[in-house]
C-alpha positions as CSV (number, residue, x, y, z in Angstrom):
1,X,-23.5,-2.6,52.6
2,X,-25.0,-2.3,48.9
3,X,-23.3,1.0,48.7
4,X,-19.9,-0.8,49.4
5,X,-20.7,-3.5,47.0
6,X,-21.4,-1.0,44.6
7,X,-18.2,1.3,45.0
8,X,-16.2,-1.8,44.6
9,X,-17.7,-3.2,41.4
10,X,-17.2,1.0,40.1
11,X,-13.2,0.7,41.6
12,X,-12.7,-2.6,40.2
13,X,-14.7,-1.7,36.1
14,X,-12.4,1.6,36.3
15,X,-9.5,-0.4,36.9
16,X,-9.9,-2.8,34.2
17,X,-11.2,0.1,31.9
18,X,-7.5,1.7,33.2
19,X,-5.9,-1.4,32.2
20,X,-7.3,-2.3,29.4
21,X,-6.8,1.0,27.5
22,X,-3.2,0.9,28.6
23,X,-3.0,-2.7,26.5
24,X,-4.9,-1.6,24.0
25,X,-3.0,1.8,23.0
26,X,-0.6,0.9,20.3
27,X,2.5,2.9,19.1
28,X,2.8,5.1,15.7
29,X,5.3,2.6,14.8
30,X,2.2,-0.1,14.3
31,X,0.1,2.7,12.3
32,X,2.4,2.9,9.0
33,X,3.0,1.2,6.3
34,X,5.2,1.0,3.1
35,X,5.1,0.2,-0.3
36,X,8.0,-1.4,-0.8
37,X,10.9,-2.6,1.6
38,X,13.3,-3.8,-1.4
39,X,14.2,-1.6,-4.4
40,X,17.1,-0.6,-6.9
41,X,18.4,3.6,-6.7
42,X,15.9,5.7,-8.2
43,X,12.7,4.0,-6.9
44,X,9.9,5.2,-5.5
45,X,8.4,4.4,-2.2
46,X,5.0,5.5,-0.6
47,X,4.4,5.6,3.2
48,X,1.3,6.1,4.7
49,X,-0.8,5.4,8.0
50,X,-2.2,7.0,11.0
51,X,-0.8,9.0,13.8
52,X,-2.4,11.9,15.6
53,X,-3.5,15.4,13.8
54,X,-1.6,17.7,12.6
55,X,1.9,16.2,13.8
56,X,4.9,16.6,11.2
57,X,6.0,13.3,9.6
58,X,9.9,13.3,8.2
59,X,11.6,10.2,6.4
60,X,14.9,9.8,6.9
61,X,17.1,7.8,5.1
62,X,20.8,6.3,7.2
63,X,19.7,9.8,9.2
64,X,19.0,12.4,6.6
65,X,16.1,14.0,5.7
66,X,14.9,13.1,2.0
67,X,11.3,13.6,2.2
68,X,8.2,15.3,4.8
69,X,4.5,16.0,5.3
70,X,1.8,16.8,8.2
71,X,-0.9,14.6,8.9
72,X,-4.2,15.8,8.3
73,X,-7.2,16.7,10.6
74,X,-8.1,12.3,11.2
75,X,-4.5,11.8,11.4
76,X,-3.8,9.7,8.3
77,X,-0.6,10.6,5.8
78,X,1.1,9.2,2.8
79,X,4.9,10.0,1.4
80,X,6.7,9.5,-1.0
81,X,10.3,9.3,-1.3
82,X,12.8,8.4,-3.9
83,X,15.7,5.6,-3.2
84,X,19.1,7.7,-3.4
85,X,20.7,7.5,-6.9
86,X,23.9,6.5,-5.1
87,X,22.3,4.2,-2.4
88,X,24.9,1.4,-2.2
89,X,23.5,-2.4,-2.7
90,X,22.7,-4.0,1.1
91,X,20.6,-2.7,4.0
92,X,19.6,0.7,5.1
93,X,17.8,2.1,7.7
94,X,14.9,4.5,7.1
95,X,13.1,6.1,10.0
96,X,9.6,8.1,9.9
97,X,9.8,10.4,12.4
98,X,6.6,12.0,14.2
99,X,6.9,15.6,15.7
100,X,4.2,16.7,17.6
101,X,2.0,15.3,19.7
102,X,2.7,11.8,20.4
103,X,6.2,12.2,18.8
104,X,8.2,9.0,18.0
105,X,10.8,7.5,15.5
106,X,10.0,4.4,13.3
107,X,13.1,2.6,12.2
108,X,12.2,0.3,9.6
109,X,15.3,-1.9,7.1
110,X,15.3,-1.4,3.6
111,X,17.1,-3.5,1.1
112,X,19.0,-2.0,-1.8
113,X,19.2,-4.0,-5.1
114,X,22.1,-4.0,-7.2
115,X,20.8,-2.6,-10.6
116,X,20.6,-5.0,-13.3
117,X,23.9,-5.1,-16.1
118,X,21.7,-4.3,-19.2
119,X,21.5,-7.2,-21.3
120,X,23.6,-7.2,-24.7
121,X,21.6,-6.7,-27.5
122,X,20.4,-10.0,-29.1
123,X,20.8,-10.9,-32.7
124,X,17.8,-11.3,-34.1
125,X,15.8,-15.1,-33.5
126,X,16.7,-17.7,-35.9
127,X,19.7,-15.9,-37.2
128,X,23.2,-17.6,-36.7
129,X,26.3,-15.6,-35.2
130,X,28.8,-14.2,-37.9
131,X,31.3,-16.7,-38.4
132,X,35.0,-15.7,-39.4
133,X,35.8,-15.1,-43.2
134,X,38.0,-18.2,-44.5
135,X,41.7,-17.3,-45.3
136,X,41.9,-16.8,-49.5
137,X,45.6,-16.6,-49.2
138,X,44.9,-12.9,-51.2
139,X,47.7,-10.9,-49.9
140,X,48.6,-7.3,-50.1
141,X,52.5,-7.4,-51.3
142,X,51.7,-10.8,-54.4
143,X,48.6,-8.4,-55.5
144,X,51.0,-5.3,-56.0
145,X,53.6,-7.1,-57.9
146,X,50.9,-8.3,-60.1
147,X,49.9,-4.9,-60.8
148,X,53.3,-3.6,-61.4
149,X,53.8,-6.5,-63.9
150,X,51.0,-5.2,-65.7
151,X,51.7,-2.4,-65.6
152,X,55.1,-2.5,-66.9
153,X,53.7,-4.6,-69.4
154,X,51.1,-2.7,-70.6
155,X,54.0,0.5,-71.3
156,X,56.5,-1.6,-73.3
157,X,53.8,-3.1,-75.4
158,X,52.8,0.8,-75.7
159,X,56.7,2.0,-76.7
160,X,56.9,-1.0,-79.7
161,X,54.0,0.3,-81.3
């Protein structure tokens, strides 16, 4: 009778030990991490976590391959990637893929920001904007007739002396 007792209480620790390691196991897609889910073409981004050793991590970004590493001998990785110069403003999709043991893909969103308009150059503080010249009346056609007078008046004042 004690040994049934015992075999039962054995049965029913290795069935909760079962159970419990089942809940407890978590996927690779809970082990990484990112620097950054929002950035403007040309950022950087790091990603980094844990999966199992010596399994190949890829990053894809809207399905192609822009960056990769292998984990190391505990499992852990980090890398980096640059946003696509021509990444269009709005979401993307960029997936860490693990090949090897324990293989999986990661989807994960990541917002594009429209890059900044670069702001016009300031004038410098405390200085007012150019304001438009006033009208002088000086015009191009009365100020050559003027000269032409002169001119002629200048040469018959030469020919009488």
């Amino acid at each position: 009778m004690k040994t049934k007792i015992i075999a039962v209480v054995l049965l029913g620790a290795l069935l909760a030990l079962a159970i419990g390691g089942v809940a407890v196991a978590q996927s690779l897609c809970d082990q990484i991490s990112f620097s950054t889910t929002t950035g403007t073409p040309g950022a950087a981004v790091n990603v980094y976590g844990d999966a199992y050793s010596d399994t190949d991590v890829t990053i894809l970004w809207d399905g192609a391959a822009i960056a990769s590493s292998t984990t190391d001998q505990y499992g852990n990785f980090s890398v980096d990637f640059t946003v696509p110069a021509d990444a269009a403003a709005g979401e993307h999709e960029v997936i860490v893929r693990f090949t090897g043991e324990g293989s999986d893909d990661c989807p994960t969103p990541f917002v594009v920001e429209a890059l900044a308009e670069a702001p016009a150059a300031a004038a410098p503080s405390g200085s007012k904007p150019l304001a438009k010249l006033p009208e002088t009346g000086f015009a191009l056609i009365p100020s050559g007739a003027l000269l032409v007078a002169g001119f002629s008046l200048l040469l018959a004042r030469k020919k009488r002396s």
